[in-house]
C-alpha positions in Angstrom: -40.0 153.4 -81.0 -39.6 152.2 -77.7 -37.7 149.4 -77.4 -36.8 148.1 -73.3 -37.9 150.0 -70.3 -36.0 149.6 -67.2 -38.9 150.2 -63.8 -37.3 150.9 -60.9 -35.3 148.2 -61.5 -32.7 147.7 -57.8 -30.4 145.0 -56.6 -30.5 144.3 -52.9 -27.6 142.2 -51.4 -28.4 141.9 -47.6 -31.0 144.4 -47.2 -27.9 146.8 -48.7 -29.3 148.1 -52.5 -26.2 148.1 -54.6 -28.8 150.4 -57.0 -32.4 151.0 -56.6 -35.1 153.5 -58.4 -33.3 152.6 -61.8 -35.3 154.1 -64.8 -33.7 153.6 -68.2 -35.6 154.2 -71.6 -34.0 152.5 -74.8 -35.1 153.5 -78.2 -34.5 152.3 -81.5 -32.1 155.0 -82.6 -30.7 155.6 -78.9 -26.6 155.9 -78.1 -26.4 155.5 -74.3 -23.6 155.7 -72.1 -23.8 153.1 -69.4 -21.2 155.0 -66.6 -20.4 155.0 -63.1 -17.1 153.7 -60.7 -16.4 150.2 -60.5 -18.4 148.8 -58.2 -21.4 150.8 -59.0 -23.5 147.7 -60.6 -23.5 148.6 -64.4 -22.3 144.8 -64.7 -25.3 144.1 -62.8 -27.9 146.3 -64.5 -26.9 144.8 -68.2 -27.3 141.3 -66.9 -31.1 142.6 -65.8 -31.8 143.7 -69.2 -30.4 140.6 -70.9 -32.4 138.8 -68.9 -29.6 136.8 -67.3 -30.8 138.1 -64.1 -34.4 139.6 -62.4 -34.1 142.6 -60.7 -35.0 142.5 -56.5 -38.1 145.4 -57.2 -39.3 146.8 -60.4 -39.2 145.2 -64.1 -37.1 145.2 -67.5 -40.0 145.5 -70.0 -39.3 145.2 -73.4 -41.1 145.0 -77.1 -41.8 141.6 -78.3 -39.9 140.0 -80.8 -36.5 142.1 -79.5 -33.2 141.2 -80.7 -30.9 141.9 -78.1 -26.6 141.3 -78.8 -24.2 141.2 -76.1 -20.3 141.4 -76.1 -18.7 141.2 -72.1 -15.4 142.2 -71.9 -12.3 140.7 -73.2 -14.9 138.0 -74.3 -13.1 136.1 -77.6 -14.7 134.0 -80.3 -13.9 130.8 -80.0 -14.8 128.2 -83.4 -12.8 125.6 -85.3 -13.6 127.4 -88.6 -11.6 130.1 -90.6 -12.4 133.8 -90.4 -14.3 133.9 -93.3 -16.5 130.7 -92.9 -17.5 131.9 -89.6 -18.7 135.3 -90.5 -20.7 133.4 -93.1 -22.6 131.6 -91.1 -24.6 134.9 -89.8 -26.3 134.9 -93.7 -26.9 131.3 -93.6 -30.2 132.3 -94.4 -30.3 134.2 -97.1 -27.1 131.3 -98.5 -30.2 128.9 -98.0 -32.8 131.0 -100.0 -29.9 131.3 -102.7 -29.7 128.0 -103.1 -33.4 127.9 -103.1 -33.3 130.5 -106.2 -31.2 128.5 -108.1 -33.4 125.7 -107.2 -36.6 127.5 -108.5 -34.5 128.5 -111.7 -33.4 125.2 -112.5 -37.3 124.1 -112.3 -38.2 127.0 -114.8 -35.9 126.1 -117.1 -36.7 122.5 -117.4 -40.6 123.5 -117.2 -42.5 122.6 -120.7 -45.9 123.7 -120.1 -45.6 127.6 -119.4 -49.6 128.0 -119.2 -49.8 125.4 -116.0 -51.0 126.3 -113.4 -48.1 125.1 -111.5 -45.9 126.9 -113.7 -47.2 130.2 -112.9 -46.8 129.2 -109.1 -43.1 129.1 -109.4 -42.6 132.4 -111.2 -44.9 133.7 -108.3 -42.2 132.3 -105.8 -39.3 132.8 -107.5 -40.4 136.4 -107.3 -40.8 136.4 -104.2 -37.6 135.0 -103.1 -35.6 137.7 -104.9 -37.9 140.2 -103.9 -36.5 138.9 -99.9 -33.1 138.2 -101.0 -32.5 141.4 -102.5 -34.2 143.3 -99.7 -32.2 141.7 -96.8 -28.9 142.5 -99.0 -28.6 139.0 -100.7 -26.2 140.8 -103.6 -23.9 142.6 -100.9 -23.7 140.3 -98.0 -20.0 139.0 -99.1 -19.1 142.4 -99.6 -20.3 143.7 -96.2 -18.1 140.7 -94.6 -15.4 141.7 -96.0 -15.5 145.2 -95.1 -16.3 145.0 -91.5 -13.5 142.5 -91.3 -11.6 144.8 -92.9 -12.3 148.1 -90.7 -11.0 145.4 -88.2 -7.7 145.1 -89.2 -7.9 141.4 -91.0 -7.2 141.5 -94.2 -7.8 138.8 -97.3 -4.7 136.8 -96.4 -6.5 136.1 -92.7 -9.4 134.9 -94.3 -8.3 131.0 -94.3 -7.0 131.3 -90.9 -8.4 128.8 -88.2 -10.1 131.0 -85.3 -8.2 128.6 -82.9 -4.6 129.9 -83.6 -6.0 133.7 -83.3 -4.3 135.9 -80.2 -6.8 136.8 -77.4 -7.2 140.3 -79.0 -7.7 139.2 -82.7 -10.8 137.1 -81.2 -12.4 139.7 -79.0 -12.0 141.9 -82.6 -14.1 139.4 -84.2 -16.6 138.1 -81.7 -17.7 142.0 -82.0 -17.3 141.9 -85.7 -19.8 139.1 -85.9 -22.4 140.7 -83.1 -22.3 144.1 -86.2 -23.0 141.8 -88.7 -25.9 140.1 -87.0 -27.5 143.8 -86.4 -29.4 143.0 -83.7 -32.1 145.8 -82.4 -30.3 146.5 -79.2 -26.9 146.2 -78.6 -24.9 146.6 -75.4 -21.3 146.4 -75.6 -18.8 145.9 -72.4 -15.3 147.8 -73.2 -15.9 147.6 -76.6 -12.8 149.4 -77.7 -9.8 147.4 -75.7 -7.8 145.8 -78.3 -8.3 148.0 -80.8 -5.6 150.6 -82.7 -6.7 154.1 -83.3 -7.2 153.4 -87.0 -9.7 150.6 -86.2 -11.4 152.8 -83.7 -12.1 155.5 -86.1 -13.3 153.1 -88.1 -15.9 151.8 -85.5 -16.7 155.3 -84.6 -17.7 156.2 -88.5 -19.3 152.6 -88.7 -21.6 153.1 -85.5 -22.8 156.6 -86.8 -24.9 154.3 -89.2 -25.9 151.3 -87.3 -29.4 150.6 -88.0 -30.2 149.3 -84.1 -29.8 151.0 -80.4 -26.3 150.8 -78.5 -25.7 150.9 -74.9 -22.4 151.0 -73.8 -19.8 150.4 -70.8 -16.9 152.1 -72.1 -13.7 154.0 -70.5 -12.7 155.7 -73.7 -14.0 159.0 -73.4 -13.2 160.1 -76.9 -15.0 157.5 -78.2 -18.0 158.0 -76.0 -18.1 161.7 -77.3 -18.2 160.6 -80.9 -20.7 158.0 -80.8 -23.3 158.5 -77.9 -26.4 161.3 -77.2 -27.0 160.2 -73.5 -25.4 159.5 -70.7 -26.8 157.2 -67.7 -24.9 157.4 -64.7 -25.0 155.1 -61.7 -23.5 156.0 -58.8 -24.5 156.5 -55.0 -26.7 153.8 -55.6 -28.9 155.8 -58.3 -29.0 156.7 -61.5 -29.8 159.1 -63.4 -30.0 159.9 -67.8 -28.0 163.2 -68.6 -28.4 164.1 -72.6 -25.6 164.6 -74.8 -22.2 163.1 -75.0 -19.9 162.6 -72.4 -18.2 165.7 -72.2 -21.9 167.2 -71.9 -22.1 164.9 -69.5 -19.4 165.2 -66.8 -20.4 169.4 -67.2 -24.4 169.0 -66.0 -23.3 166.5 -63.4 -21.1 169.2 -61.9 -23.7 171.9 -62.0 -25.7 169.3 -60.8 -23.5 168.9 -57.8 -23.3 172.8 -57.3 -27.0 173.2 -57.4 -27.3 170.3 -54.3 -24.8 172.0 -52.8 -26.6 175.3 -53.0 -30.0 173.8 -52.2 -28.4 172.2 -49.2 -26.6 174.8 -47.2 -29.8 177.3 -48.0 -31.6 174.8 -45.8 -28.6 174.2 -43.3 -29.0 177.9 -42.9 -33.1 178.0 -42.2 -32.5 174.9 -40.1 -29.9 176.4 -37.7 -31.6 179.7 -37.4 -35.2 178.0 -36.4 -32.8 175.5 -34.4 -31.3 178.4 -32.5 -35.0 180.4 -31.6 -36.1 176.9 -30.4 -33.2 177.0 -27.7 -33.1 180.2 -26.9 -37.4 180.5 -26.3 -38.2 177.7 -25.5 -38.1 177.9 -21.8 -39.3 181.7 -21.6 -43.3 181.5 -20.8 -43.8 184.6 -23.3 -42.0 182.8 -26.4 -42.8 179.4 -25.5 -46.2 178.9 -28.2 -43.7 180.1 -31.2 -40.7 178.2 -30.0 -42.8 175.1 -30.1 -44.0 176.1 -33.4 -41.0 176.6 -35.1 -40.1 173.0 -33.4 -43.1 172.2 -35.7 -42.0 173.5 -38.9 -38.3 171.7 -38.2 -40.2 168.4 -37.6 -42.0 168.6 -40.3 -39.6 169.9 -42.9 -38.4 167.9 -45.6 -34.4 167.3 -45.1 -32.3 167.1 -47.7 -29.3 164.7 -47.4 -26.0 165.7 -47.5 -24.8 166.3 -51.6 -22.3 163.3 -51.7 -19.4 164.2 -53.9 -17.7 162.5 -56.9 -16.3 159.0 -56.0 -13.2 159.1 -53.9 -10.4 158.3 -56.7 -6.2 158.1 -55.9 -4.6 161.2 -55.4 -1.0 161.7 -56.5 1.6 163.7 -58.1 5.3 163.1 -59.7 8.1 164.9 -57.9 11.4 164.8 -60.4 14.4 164.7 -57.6 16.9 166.5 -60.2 16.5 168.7 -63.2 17.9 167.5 -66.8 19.4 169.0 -69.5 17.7 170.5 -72.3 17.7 167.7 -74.4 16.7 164.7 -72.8 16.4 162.0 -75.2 17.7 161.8 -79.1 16.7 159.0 -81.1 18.4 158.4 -84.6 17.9 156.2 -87.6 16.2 154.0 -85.3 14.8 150.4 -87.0 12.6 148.2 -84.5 12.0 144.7 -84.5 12.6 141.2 -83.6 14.9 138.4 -84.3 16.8 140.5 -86.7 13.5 141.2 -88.2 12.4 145.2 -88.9 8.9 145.8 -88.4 9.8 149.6 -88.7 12.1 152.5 -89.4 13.9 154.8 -89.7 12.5 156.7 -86.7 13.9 159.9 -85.6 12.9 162.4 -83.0 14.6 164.8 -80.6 13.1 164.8 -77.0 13.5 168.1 -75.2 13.1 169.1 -71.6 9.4 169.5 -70.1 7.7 168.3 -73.3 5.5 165.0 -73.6 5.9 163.1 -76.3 2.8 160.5 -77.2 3.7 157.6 -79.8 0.9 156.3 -81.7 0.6 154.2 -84.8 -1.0 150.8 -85.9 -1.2 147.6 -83.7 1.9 145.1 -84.0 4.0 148.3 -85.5 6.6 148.2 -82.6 5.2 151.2 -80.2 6.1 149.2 -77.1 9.2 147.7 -78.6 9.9 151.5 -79.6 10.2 152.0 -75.9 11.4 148.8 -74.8 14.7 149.6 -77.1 14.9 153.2 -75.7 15.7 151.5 -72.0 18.3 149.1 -73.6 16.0 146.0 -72.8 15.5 145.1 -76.9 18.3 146.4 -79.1 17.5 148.5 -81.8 18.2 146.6 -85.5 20.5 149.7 -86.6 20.2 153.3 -84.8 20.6 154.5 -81.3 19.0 156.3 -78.9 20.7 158.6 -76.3 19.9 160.4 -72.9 20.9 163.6 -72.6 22.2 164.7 -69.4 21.6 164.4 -66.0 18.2 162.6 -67.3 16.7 159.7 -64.6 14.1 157.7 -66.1 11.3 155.6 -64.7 9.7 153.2 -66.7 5.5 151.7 -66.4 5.5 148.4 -67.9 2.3 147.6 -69.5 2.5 144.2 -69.1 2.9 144.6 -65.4 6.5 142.4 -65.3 7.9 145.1 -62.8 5.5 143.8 -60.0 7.3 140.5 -57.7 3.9 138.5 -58.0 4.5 136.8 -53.8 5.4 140.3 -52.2 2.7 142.4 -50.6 1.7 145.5 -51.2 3.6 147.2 -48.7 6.6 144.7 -49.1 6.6 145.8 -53.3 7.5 149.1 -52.0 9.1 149.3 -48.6 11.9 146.8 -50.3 12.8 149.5 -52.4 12.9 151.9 -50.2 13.3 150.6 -46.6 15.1 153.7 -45.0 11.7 155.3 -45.3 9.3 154.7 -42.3 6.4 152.8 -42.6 3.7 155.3 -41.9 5.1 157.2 -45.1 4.7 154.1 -47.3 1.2 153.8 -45.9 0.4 156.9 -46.1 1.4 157.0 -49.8 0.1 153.7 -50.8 -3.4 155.5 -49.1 -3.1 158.3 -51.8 -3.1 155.1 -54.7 -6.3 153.9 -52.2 -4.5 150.9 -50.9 -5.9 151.2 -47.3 -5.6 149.7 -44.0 -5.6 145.6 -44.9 -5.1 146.4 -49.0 -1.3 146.9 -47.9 -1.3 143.3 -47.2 -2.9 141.9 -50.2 -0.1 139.5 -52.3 0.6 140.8 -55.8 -0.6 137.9 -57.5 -4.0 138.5 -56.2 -4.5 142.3 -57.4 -7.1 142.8 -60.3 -5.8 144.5 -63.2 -6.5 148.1 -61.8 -4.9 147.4 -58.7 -1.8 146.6 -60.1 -1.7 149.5 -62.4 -2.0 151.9 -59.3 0.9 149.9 -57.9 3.2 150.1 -60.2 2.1 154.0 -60.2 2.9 154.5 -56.7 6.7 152.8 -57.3 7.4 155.1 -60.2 6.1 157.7 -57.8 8.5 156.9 -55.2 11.4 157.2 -57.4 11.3 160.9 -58.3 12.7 160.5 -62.1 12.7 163.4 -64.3 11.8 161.2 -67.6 8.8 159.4 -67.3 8.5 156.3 -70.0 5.1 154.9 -69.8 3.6 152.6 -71.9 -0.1 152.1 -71.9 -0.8 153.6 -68.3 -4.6 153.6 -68.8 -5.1 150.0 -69.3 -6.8 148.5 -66.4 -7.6 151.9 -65.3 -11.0 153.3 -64.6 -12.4 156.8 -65.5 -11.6 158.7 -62.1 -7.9 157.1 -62.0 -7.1 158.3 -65.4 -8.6 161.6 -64.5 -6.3 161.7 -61.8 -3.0 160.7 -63.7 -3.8 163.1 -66.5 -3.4 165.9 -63.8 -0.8 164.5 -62.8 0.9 164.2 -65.9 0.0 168.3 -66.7 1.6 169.3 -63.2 4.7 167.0 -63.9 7.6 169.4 -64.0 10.1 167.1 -65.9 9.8 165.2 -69.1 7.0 162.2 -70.7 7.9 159.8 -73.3 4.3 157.4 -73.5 2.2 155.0 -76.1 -1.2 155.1 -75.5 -4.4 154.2 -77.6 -6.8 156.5 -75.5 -7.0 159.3 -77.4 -8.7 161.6 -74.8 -5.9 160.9 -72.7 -3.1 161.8 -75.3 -5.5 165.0 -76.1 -5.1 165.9 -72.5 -1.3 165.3 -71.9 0.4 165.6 -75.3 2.6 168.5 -76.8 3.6 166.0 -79.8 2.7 163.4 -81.0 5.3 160.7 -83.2 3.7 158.2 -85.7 5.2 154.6 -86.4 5.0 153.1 -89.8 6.7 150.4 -91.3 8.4 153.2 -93.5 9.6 155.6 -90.6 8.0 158.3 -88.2 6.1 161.7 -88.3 6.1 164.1 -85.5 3.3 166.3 -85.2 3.5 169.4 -83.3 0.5 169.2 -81.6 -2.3 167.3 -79.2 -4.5 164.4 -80.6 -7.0 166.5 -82.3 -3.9 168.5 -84.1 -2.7 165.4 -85.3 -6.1 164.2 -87.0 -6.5 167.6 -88.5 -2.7 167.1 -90.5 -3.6 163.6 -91.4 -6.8 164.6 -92.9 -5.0 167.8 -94.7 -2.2 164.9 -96.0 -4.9 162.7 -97.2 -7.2 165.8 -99.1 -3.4 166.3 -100.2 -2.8 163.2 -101.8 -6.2 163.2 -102.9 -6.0 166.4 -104.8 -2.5 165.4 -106.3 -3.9 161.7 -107.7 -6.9 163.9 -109.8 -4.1 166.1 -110.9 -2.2 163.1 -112.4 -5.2 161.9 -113.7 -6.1 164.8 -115.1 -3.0 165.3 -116.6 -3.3 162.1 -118.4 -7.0 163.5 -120.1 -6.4 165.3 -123.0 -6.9 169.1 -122.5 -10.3 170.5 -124.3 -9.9 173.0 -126.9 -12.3 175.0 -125.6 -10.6 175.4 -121.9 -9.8 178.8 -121.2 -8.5 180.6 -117.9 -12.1 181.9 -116.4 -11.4 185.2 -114.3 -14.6 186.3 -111.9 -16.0 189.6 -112.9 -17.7 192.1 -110.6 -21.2 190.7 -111.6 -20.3 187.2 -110.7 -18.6 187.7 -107.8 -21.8 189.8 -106.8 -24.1 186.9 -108.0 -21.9 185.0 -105.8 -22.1 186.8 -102.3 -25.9 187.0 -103.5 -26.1 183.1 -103.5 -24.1 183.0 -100.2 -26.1 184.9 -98.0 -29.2 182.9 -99.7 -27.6 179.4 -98.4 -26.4 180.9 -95.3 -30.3 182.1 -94.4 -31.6 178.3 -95.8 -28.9 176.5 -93.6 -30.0 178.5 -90.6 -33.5 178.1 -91.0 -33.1 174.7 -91.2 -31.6 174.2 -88.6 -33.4 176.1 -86.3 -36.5 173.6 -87.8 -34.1 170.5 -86.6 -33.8 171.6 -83.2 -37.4 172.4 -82.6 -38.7 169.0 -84.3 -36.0 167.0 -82.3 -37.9 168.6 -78.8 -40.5 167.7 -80.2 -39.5 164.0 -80.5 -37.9 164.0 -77.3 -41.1 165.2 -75.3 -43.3 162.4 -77.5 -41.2 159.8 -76.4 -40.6 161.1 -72.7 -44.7 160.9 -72.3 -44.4 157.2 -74.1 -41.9 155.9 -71.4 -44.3 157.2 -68.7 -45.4 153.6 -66.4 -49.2 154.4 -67.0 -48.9 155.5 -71.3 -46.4 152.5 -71.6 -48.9 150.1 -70.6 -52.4 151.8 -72.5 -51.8 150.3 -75.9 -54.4 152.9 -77.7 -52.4 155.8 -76.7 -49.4 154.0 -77.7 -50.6 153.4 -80.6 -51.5 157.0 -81.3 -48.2 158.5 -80.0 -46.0 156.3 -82.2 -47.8 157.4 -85.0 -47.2 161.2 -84.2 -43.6 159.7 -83.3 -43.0 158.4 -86.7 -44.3 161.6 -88.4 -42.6 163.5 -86.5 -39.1 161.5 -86.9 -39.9 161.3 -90.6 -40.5 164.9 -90.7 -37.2 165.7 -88.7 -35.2 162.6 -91.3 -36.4 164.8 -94.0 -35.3 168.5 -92.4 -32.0 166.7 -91.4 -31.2 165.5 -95.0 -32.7 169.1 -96.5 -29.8 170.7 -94.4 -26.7 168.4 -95.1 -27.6 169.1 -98.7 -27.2 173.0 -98.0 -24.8 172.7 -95.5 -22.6 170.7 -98.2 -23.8 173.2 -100.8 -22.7 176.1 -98.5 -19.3 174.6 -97.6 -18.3 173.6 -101.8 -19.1 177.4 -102.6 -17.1 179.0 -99.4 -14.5 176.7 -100.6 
């Protein structure tokens, strides 16, 4: 079902459209990617569709009766009341209609004359109100709380804690808590994902596969996009268009996309030149006059096609190591982090060698950053030591941005550090971070977030170290920037040590990857996806070892005997295989053609003049909900075989 419509929706700031021509379909099951480089007017476009703002030309139409929840970024939850108390108050409701219940039951009870009228009236309503209670979850409301707030990292101890001591972070992770527990139809999310550790984002990631509403996201975590959403709108240029599939899908058609314009435009460039040139060489001549001017004609007339504009200029940059180091470059050993005499974890142990990059990752509040912070020498280790090897030069990126002199300028923040080198070359290399002609004399303290990320960039550019320790480098970074400093990071020719929560950006970089718990470290030989793989294997691991236990504990039966497969059962077997394998393919193959079919039902339903004819509405959501019934059905038909297959290949 159709749930908002964006019309041509544009924004016009001086006669200059920001966007225009926007056309955005939202259904009731849809995952959209809101993309596009800052600037672009995503911010903009959400506030349309919340109705915050109207749009200059078009409309936002939307069903009646829509529910619409909306988390900005960095946007905290701010009450007097403990965690708990507050998430309650999304079911006061269905609290009311319990007390109500025990109302009603206390009446029944105490009622003498079980043949009145009256009587009868409240077992009508009494049935009625558990009839609602139990269908809007009245007997699992407390225990949904509890899980989401769980899956957000706060655990029964934080339930009595006042929302008014919380961190910035710990609210932001339970204003979006509370929006999931509201479940409104439509909900659009802005960063959703900053703050939270990786085990909290696999949990949202698993949690969102279920939602029973729409999502529309503004997101720069690109792993996360790819898990959760099945279309991608894309503003940029000052248009936008819907690409399906995730975002990897995504960033693939718009490149073809760009290929094909390109294609389409020097074809023409081509024609146009070629009539261009007969024109000027016939013109004048009184025998080829009559077709000069008619292929003067055809090049009035013709239909030009602009100039394909390419992806969004982003900085452009590289690190240079000055010096080469020895093979190892950095040994940690028996290494216990903390605070105040205080060990939040440890032993850790890992050897760092020469043109490897290293990613740490591990809970929030484990001691990543302090991890690093004690590798430099600016928090001492509890116990343990860490050691360069030799010749090794490191640079260090700060997350918290405490490198920067907040009343310098731009230029000044480098030049200082460097003021044998002429000016032009500063410039020139602040360019390359896009700090451009006037941006060089912007003060520090005025520079958003991103800006001061690229700074600090450019300085541990400047410095040519052969160890690069980096902690959280994409915050405050958009899409094309961390694009940029992944490839930079792949054509680095000395050594990375980094923490980092974006997990597409540790895929991209990362030979190995080091865990942090409060018991020690794990290296994994591997990228991010590597690492998930081993951490599911240890979990079936431990899984399969807890049965055995258990089983061991059961007392064997009597009539348990060693079972070896014979020739006829290990026919029967292949037999059955090749049965499921034909069953899973057919059923899939009837997934893929009733999902078209779905799509091309509710393509014609978002069409202006459909959209607006309520009797063909009508009849289209009915071959809509068949349809999507039909393809519920098929979908459930083949996770049963596909499960079946998998348990007997196993």
């Amino acid at each position: 079902m159709l749930l908002l419509q964006v019309q041509q929706a544009a924004r016009i700031f001086a006669g200059d459209p920001l966007f225009q021509n926007v056309n955005l379909n939202i259904q009731d099951n849809s995952r959209i990617a809101l993309v596009g480089p800052n600037g672009a007017g995503k911010s903009t476009l959400i506030k349309m569709i919340i109705g915050e703002n109207e749009p200059d030309e078009g409309q936002i139409v939307s069903r009646k009766g829509l529910t619409i929840g909306y988390l900005a970024q960095d946007t905290g939850l701010e009450s007097e009341d403990n965690i708990y108390n507050e998430m309650l108050k999304v079911f006061a409701g269905l609290i009311k209609m319990e007390q109500q219940i025990h109302e009603l039951e206390n009446k029944i009870a105490s009622s003498q004359d079980h043949e009145s009228t009256s009587y009868h009236s409240l077992l009508k309503q009494y049935d009625q109100l558990m009839h609602d209670f139990s269908a809007q979850n009245g007997y699992g409301y407390q225990a949904e709380i509890r899980s989401v707030l769980h899956g957000f990292n706060f655990q029964e101890e934080d339930f009595n804690k006042k929302i008014s001591s919380l961190s910035g972070g710990q609210k932001t992770r339970l204003a979006l808590a509370r929006l999931l527990l509201e479940k409104r139809d439509l909900l659009i999310l802005d960063e959703p994902t900053n703050h939270l550790d990786i085990e909290t984002l696999q949990w949202l990631e698993s949690y969102f596969q279920s939602y029973p509403g729409a999502l529309l996201l503004v997101s720069h975590d690109r792993y996360f996009l790819d898990k959760i959403v099945t279309e991608v709108c894309d503003i940029s240029h000052k248009r936008a268009k819907t690409y399906p599939g995730n975002y990897t899908s995504f960033v693939k058609q718009k490149k073809e996309d760009q290929k094909q314009a390109w294609k389409e435009y020097e074809k023409q460039q081509v024609e146009i030149d070629k009539l261009q040139d007969f024109v000027n060489k016939n013109l004048v001549r009184a025998t080829t006059s009559k077709r000069a001017q008619s292929r003067q004609k055809q090049l009035d007339k013709m239909d030009r096609i602009q100039r394909p504009e390419g992806d969004e200029k982003g900085p452009h940059f590289s690190f240079t190591p000055s010096s080469k180091s020895g093979s190892v470059v950095l040994t940690v050993s028996d290494g216990y982090i903390g605070h105040d005499e205080q060990t939040i974890s440890g032993p850790v142990n890992f050897e760092l060698r020469k043109n490897k990059v290293l990613a740490v990752v591990g809970q929030n509040g484990i001691g990543k950053s302090t991890l690093l912070e004690s590798v430099i020498g600016q928090i001492p280790f509890i116990s343990g030591s860490a050691k360069f090897g030799a010749n090794v030069q490191y640079g260090y990126y700060d997350q918290e941005q405490q490198g920067l002199h907040p009343q310098k300028t731009v230029l000044n923040e480098i030049w200082d550090e460097h003021p044998t080198t002429p000016e032009k070359d500063i410039r020139s290399l602040l360019g390359s971070f896009l700090f451009k002609g006037d941006d060089v004399k912007k003060i520090v303290h005025n520079l958003s977030g991103g800006e001061k990320a690229r700074l600090l960039l450019t300085k541990l550019a400047m410095q040519h170290d052969n160890l690069l320790i980096l902690d959280e480098p994409t915050n405050h970074l958009d899409i094309n920037s961390k694009e940029v400093l992944e490839k930079a990071l792949q054509d680095f020719t000395g050594t990375v040590l980094f923490v980092s929560h974006d997990r597409y950006f540790i895929n991209q970089t990362a030979d190995e990857i080091i865990e942090i718990s409060p018991s020690g470290s794990t290296l994994y030989l591997g990228d991010y996806d590597y690492y998930i793989e081993k951490k599911e294997e240890q979990r079936l691991i431990a899984e399969q070892k807890a049965q055995e236990a258990e089983d061991e504990k059961q007392p064997a039966s009597p009539n348990t005997s060693s079972a070896k497969s014979s020739y006829t059962q290990s026919k029967a077997k292949e037999k059955q295989q090749r049965k499921l394998k034909r069953e899973v393919a057919q059923l899939e193959e009837k997934v893929d053609n009733l999902d078209q079919e779905k799509t091309r039902i509710e393509n014609k339903m978002s069409q202006p003049d459909i959209f607006n004819d309520l009797t063909k509405m009508q009849k289209l959501q009915q071959k809509l909900t068949s349809v999507s019934q039909e393809l519920n059905a098929t979908e459930e038909q083949w996770e049963q075989s596909s499960v079946e297959l998998e348990e007997f290949m196993a």
